[in-house]
C-alpha positions as CSV (number, residue, x, y, z in Angstrom):
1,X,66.0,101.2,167.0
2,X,69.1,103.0,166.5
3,X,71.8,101.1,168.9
4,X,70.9,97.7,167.6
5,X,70.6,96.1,163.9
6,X,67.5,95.5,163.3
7,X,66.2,91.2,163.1
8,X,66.6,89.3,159.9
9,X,67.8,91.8,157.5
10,X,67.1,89.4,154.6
11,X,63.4,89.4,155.4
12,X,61.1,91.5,152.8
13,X,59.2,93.5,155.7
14,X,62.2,95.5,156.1
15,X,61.2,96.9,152.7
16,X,57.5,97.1,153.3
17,X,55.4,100.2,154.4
18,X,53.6,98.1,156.9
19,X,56.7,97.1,158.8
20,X,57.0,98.2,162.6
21,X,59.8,97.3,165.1
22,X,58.6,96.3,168.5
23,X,61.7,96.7,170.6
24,X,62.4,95.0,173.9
25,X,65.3,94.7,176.5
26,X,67.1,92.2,175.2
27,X,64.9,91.2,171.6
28,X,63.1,92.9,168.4
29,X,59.6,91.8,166.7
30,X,59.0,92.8,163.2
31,X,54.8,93.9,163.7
32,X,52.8,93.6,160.7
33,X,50.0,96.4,160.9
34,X,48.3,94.5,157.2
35,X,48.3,91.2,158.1
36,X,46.1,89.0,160.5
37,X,49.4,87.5,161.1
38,X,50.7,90.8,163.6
39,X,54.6,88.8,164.2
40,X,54.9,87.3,160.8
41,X,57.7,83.7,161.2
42,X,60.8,85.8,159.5
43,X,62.3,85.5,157.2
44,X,59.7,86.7,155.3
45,X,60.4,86.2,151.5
46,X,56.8,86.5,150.3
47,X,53.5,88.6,151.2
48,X,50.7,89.1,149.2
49,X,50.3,92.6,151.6
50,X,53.8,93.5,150.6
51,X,53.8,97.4,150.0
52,X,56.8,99.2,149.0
53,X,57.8,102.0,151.7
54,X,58.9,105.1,150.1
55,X,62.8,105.5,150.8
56,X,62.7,108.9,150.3
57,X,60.0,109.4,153.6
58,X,61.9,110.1,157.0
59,X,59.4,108.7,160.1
60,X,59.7,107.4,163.8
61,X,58.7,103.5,162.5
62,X,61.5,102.0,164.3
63,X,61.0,103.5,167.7
């Protein structure tokens, strides 16, 4: 996702190393790949799953 901001930028799985975007035509899903819960109800402000992504890693996650 480059062209559009990415959905609910206060919730904690845009800091987490399980985080995926799902993008569609006209909406974004956060996906969970930890959880049982795959679309967690965002904001998310706590997860026992949470993980940390490295900020210093480059990858295609948002894609």
């Amino acid at each position: 996702m480059t062209d559009r901001a990415l959905p609910f930028p206060d919730s904690l799985c845009h800091r987490c190393a399980e985080r995926r975007v799902v993008a569609g035509a006209r909406s974004s899903f956060l996906l969970c790949s930890a959880g049982e819960d795959r679309y967690p109800r965002q904001p998310v402000v706590t997860c026992p799953l949470f993980r940390p992504a490295d900020p210093a890693v480059t990858d295609d996650r948002d894609r």
